[in-house]
N, C-alpha and C positions, 0 to 999 in steps of 0.2 A: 868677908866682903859684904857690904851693902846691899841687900837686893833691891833696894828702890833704884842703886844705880846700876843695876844689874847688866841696861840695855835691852830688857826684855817691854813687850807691848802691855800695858795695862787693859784687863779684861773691856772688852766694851759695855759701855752703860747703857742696861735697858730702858733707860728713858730720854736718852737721848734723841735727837730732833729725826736723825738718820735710821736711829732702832725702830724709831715707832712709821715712819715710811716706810721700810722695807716691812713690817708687820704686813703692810694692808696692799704688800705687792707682790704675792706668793709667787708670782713667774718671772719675778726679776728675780727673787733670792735662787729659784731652780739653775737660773741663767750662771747666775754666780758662782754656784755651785758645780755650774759643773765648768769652767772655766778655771777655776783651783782644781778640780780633778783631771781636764783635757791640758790644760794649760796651751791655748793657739795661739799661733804666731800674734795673731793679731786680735787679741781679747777684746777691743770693743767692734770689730767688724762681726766678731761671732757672736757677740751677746747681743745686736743687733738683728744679725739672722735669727736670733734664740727666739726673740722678740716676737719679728715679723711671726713666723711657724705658731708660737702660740695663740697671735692674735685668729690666725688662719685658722688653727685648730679649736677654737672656743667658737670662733662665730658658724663652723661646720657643726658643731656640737649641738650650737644653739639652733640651726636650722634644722638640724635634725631631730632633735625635740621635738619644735613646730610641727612639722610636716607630719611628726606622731601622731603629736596632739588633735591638729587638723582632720589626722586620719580614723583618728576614733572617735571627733565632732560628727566626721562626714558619717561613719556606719551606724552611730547612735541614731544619727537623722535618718540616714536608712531604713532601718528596724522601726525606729518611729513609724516611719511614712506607712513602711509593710505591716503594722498595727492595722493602723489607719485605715490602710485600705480592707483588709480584713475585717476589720468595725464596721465598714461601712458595707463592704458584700454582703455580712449576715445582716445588718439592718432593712437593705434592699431586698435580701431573702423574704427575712419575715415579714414584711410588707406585704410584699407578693403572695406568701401564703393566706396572710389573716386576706388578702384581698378577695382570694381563692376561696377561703372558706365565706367568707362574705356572700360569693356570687351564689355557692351552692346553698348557700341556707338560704337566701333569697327566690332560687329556685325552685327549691322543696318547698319553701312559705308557697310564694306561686303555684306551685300543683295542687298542694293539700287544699288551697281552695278554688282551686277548679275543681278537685275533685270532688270535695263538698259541695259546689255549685252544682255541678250536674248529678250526686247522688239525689238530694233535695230535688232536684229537676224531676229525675225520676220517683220518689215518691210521691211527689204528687203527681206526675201521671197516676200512676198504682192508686193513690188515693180515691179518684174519679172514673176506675175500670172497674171491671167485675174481678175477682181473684182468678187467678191466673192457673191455678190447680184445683181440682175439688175435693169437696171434705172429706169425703173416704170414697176408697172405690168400692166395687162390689166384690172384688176380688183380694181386698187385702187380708179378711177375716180377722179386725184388726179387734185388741184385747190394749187396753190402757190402766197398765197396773199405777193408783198414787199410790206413790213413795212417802212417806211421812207417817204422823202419830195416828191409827188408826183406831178404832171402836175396839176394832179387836184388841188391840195392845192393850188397851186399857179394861177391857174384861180381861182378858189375860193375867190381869196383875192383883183379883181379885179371889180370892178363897171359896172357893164350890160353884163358883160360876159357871154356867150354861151356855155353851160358847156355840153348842149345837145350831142352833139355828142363824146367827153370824157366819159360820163357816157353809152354812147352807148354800144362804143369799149370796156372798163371795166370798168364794172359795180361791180367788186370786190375792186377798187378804193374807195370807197364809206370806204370801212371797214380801209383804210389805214391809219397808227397813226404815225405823222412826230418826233422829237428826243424830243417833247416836250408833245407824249403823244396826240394828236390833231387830229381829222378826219378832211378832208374838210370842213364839214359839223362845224365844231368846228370852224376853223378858218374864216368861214365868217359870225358867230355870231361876234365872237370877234374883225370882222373889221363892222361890224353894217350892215352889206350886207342883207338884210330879203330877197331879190330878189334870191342869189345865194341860200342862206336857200330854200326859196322856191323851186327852181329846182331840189333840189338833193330832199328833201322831194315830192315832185310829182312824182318824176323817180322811188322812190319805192314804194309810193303806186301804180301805173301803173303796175309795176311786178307784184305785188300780181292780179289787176286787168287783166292783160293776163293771169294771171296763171300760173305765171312761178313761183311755188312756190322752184322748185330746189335754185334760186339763193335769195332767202330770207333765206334759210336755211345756204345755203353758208356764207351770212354776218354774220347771228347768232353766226355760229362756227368761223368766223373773232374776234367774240368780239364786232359786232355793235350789244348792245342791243337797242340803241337808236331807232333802226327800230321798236320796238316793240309799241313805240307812235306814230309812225309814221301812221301804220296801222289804229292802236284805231282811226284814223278821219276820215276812210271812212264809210259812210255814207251807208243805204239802203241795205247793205249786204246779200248777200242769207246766209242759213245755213251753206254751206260746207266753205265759209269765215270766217265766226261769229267761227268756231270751229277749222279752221286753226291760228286763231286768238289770240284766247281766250284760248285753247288747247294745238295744235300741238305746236306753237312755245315756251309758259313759259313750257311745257313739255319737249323740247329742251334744254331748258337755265338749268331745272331743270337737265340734264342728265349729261352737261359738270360739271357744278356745285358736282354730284356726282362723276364724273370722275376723277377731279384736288382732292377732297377728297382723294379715292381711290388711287391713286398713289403717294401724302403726303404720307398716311397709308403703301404706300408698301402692300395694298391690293392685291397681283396677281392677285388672281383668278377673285373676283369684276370687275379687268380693265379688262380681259381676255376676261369673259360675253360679259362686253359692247363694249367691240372694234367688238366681233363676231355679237353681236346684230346688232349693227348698225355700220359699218366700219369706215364711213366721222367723225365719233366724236372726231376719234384719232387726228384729223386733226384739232381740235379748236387751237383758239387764245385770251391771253388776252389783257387786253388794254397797258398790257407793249411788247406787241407783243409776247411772252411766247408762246411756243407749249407744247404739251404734251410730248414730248422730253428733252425742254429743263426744265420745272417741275420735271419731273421724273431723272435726271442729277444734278440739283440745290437740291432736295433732296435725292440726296444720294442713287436712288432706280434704281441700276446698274442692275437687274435683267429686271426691269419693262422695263428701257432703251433698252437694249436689243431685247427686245422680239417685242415692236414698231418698233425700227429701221428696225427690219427683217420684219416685216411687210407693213411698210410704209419706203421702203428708201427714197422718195422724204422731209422726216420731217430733212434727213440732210441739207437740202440747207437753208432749214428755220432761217431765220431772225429777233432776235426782233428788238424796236426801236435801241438798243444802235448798231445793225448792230452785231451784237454778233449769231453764229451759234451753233448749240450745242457744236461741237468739239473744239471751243473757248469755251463754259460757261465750259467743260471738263479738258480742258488743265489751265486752273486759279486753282483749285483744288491743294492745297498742295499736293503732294502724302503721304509726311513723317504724313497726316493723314487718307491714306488711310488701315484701317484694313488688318490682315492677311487673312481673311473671304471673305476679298472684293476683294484681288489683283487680284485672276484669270480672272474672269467677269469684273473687270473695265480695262483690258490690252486684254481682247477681245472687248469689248466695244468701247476701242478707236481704234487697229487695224480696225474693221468693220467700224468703224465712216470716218476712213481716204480713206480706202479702198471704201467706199460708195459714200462718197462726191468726189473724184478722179472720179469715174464710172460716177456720176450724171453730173459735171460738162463737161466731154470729151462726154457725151451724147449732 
């Protein structure tokens, strides 16, 4: 038989006018489709219905999208905004702060010179009064070791030199520490002199042996511990040596030793005892040449300083190696770290200082 006559449908042509429609109408062909598979009574009232439901269903689909899309427009803007405002509270902050700090440095500028205004004020009062303390009293029994390069240092550092009569005239020489920190006594070790050593080490055992035990004491509170070996080699000692000795003097070392404590500490009262106790302790020195002035100034204990100065105004003139006075270690002092606590007494402290050292000097 024929198959052309077969009776059977020739394939349909995809480029037909119908093929290429139904291409670009995917929910008609669904319809189609399942119309050959349902087969209803009435295939174009359901392919109808098919219709309708799709269209329903696409334009749900499509609002449903929107509504997304809108919804994560709207929280972007959200987020945005909650930036924003964020941005802008810490800008408002930091405003306020630099405002902040604005007003206080404006403040601080403002006091620092009021307070120069009326330190100034006060100097020149001071300038046109008598000094306000006197130059020594009669009771301070006061001994002003310079610190620095001495006559003696420099005999010291010479070969057979006769030192004898230097140590004579001052014998507070002895205790003297040149920019390097050095006695005499240091520096003619350190030129290989055993002879000049020798000298100055005989001239104080000698003192103890007359008996002049004032001016052993003197060195001590100088800062010459060194004396203290010095002694330890005399020999055949009666009792009341043996315990000036061995006693009186580390009992000494031990009291300044408590003293430079105590006024670290801002102790008052402690320095108060001991300065009444024994007057001359006020009066020590370290080996950096340090008074109890300049200790009590270097730590910050403006009360302690005071209550010395009025006692001992001769501790103004005093000198460490660097040549530094107290009212020099004073005047190095930032102010802009000087406390509210502290202004009044550290602007009397240095008035008195200036006013002091003026009196002491034209004395």
């Amino acid at each position: 038989m024929n198959r052309t006559n077969s009776g059977r449908r020739p394939p349909p042509d995809p480029n037909s006018i119908e093929a290429k429609y139904l291409s670009t109408r995917p929910a008609l062909i669904r319809g189609l489709a399942e119309i050959v598979e349902r087969r209803p009574n009435d295939p174009i009232e359901y392919l109808a219905t098919f219709l309708h439901k799709q269209v329903e269903n696409t334009r749900a689909q499509k609002k449903k999208e929107e509504e997304a899309e809108q919804l994560e427009i709207e929280q972007q803007q959200a987020e945005e905004e909650k930036q924003h405002r964020a941005q802008l509270k810490n800008e408002i902050r930091t405003l306020r702060e630099q405002e902040e700090n604005e007003r206080k440095q404006r403040e601080a500028e403002e006091k620092r010179k009021r307070d120069a205004e009326e330190l100034a004020k006060r100097h020149k009062e001071l300038a046109t009064a008598p000094p306000s303390l006197p130059a020594v009293r009669e009771e301070d029994d006061v001994f002003v070791v310079e610190f620095g390069e001495t006559e003696l240092h420099r005999r010291a550092a010479v070969q057979n030199a006769n030192l004898s009569e230097l140590l004579q005239d001052n014998y507070h020489s002895i205790a003297s520490r040149n920019a390097e920190g050095k006695t005499p006594r240091d520096v003619a070790v350190d030129a290989g002199l055993q002879d000049n050593v020798d000298q100055i080490d005989t001239f104080c055992v000698q003192l103890l042996q007359n008996g002049n035990t004032k001016a052993i004491n003197d060195l001590v509170l100088c800062g010459y511990t060194e004396i203290l070996n010095q002694l330890k080699t005399i020999e055949d000692t009666d009792e009341d040596t043996n315990d000036f000795i061995n006693n009186e003097v580390p009992q000494l070392l031990e009291k300044i030793k408590q003293l430079h404590q105590a006024i670290k500490d801002g102790d008052t009262e402690t320095v108060d005892t001991m300065v009444s106790d024994r007057k001359n302790i006020a009066l020590y020195r370290d080996a950096e040449g340090s008074s109890s002035l300049h200790d009590a100034i270097e730590n910050r204990q403006y009360n302690i300083a005071l209550n010395l100065l009025q006692k001992y105004p001769s501790l103004a003139l005093i000198k460490d190696i660097r040549d530094r006075t107290s009212l020099d270690l004073l005047n190095s002092i930032d102010e802009d770290t000087i406390t509210d606590d502290q202004r009044d007494i550290y602007d009397q402290l240095k008035e008195t200082l200036i006013s002091t050292s003026a009196g002491q000097q034209m004395d």
